[in-house]
N, C-alpha and C positions, 0 to 999 in steps of 0.2 A: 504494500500500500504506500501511497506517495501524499503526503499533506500537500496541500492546496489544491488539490485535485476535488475534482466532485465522486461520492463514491456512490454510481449508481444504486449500488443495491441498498443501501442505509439511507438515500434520501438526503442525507447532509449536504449544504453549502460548502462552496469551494472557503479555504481559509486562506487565501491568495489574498494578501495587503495592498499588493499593485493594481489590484483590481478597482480598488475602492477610488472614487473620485475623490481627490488630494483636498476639494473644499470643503467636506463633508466629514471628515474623519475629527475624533477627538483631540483639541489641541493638548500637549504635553505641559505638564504642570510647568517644567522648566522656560517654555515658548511665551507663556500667559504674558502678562504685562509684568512690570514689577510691581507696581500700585495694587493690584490686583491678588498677588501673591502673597503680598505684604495682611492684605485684607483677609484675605483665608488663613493664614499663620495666626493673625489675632484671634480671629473666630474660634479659633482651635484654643487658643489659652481662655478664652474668656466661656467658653460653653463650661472649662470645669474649673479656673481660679477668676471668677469677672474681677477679683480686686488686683489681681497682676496686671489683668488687660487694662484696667483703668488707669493704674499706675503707671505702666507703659504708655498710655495715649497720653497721659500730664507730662510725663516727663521727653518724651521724642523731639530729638533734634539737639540735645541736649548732654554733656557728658554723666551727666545721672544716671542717662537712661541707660549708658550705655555697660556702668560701674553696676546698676542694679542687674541687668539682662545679665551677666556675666557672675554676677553673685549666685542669682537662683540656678544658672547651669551650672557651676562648680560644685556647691554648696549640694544642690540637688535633693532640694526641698521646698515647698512653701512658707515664707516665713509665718505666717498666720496658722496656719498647721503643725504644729509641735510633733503631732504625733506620726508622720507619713514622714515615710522616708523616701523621696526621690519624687519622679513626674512618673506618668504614663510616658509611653514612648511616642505618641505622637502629642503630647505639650512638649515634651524634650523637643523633639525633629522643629514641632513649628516656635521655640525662645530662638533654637539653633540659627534659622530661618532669618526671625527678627533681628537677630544678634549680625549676621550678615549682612543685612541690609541696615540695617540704624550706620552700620560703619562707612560703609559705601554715603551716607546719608549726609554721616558726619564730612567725609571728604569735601 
């Protein structure tokens, strides 16, 4: 059996990516805008710490922000949370995220 192929007898679509008209395919998180990714990164901290995303949205632009972002990934805890130790891994990915771009920001 050969993937991207159509496999008559099972009825399945071809899995051929060249196939796909290029305007129509999902764009890749990396492609998005950066304003955009930046906005999805917060949504992701704020759905389960909203006072880090808050804090992050007062202090952006700012070397605060940048001294705090860098505290809570080191650190790798909530401070308002005594008792968790660390992020999930997708708050980690999207501080990581933020942390990259606030620098770029700062530039």
């Amino acid at each position: 059996m050969h993937f991207g192929r159509k496999n008559d007898n099972l009825g399945f679509p071809s899995l051929d990516m060249e196939e796909q008209d290029p305007q129509t395919r999902k764009m890749p998180l990396h492609e998005l805008p950066q304003s955009h990714q930046m906005e999805m990164a917060l949504s992701v901290v704020r759905a389960f710490h909203p006072h880090i995303a808050d804090a992050i949205d007062r202090f952006w632009g700012f070397q605060e922000c940048s001294d705090y972002l860098k505290k809570l990934i080191f650190d790798g805890a909530d401070p308002k949370s005594h008792t968790r130790a660390g992020f999930r891994p997708e708050v980690l990915s999207a501080l990581l995220s933020l942390q990259s771009f606030h620098v770029v920001t700062m530039r």
